[in-house]
C-alpha positions as CSV (number, residue, x, y, z in Angstrom):
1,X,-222.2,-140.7,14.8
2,X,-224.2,-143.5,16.1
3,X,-224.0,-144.6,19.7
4,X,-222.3,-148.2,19.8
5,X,-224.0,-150.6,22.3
6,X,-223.0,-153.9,23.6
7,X,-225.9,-156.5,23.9
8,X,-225.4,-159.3,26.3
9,X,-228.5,-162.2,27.1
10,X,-228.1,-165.6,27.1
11,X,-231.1,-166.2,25.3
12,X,-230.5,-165.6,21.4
13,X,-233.8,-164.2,20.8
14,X,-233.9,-161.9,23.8
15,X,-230.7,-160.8,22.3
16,X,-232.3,-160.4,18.3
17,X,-235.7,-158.6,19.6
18,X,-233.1,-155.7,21.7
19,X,-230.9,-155.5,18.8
20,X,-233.6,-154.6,16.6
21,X,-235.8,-152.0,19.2
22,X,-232.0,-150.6,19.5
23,X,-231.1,-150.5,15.4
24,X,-234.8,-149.0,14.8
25,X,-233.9,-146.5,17.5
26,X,-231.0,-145.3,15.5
27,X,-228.1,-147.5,17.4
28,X,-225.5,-149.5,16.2
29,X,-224.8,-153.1,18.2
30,X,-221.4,-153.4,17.8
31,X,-221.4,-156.6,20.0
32,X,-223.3,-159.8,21.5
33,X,-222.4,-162.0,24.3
34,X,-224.3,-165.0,25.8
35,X,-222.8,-164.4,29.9
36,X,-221.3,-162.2,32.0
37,X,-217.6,-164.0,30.9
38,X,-218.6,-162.4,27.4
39,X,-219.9,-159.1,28.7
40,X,-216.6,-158.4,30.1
41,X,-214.3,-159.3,27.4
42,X,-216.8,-157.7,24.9
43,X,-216.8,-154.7,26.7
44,X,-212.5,-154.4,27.4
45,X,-212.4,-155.0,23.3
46,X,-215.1,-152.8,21.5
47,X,-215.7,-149.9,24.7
48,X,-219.0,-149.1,23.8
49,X,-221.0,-146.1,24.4
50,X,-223.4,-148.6,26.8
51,X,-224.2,-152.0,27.5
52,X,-227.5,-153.8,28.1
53,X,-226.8,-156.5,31.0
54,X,-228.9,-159.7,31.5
55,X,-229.0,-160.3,35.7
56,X,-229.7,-164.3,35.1
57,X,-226.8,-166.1,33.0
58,X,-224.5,-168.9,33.0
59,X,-221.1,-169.0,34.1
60,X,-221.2,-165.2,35.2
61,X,-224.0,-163.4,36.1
62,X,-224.5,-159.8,35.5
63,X,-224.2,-158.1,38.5
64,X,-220.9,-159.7,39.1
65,X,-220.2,-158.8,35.3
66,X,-221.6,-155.5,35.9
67,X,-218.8,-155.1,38.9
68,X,-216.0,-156.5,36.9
69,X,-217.1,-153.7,33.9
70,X,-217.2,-150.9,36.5
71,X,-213.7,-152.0,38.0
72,X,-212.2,-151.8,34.4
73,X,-214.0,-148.2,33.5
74,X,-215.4,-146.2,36.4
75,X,-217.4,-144.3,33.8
76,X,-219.0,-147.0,32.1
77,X,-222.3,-146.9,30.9
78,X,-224.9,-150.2,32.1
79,X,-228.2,-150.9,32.2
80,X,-229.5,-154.3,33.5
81,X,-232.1,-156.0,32.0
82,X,-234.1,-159.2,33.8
83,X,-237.2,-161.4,33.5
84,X,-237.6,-161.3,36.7
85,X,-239.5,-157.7,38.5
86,X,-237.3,-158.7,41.9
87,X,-236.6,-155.6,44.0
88,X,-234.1,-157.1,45.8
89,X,-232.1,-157.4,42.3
90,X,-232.9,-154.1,40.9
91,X,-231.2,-152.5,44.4
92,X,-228.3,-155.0,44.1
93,X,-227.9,-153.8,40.5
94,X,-228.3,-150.1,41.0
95,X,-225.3,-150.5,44.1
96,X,-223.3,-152.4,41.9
97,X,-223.2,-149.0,39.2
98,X,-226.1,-149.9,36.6
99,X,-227.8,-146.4,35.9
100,X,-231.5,-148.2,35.0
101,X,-233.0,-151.4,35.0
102,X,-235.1,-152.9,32.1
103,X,-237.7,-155.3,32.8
104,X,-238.8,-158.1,29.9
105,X,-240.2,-158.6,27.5
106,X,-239.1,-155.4,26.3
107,X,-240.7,-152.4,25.5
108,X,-239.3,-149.8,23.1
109,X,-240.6,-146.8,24.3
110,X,-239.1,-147.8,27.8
111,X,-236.0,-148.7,26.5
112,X,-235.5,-145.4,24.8
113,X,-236.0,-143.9,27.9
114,X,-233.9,-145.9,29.6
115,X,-231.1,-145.0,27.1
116,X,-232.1,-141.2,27.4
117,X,-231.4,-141.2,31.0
118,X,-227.9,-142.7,31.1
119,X,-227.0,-139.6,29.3
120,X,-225.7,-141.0,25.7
């Protein structure tokens, strides 16, 4: 059975280019949200196997959505994902319970690695 993974970016075609490195990697998107609001309700709903986690979004970002996730399921599964190469937000993200941190634009063979080492 295909892992399930819940995408969440603001930007619609951030969100298109992951779904498709993730589809052609053999894993099925069950979900897309535009902010951290999303992320959570998406995630209490469908329970997917992991989430990918924009830091910079409106409304919620995703460290804070990241903390709300980890509050409702100690064991789930996150990895952020950010424009921006900031140490400071990679810590801040790695505290908060993400297991990796993807920088963009993405690559595929680093996301697959990134997915390999949350242990799907």
């Amino acid at each position: 059975m295909k892992k399930r993974i819940l995408v969440v970016d603001d930007a619609a075609f951030m969100r298109a280019m992951l779904k498709d490195i993730l589809v052609n990697l053999n894993y099925e998107v069950v979900a897309e949200g535009r902010n951290g609001h999303e992320a959570v309700h998406l995630y209490k709903r469908y329970k997917p196997d992991l989430v990918t986690l924009d830091i910079t979004m409106p409304e919620m970002d995703g460290i804070d959505a990241l903390k709300e996730i980890i509050r409702f399921d100690h064991q789930a599964k996150v990895i952020m994902c950010s424009a921006m190469g900031q140490q400071k937000l990679v810590v801040d993200s790695i505290q908060a319970g993400a297991k990796d941190f993807l920088v963009k634009p993405f690559n595929k063979d680093r996301i697959a690695t990134a997915i390999e080492s949350v242990n799907l």
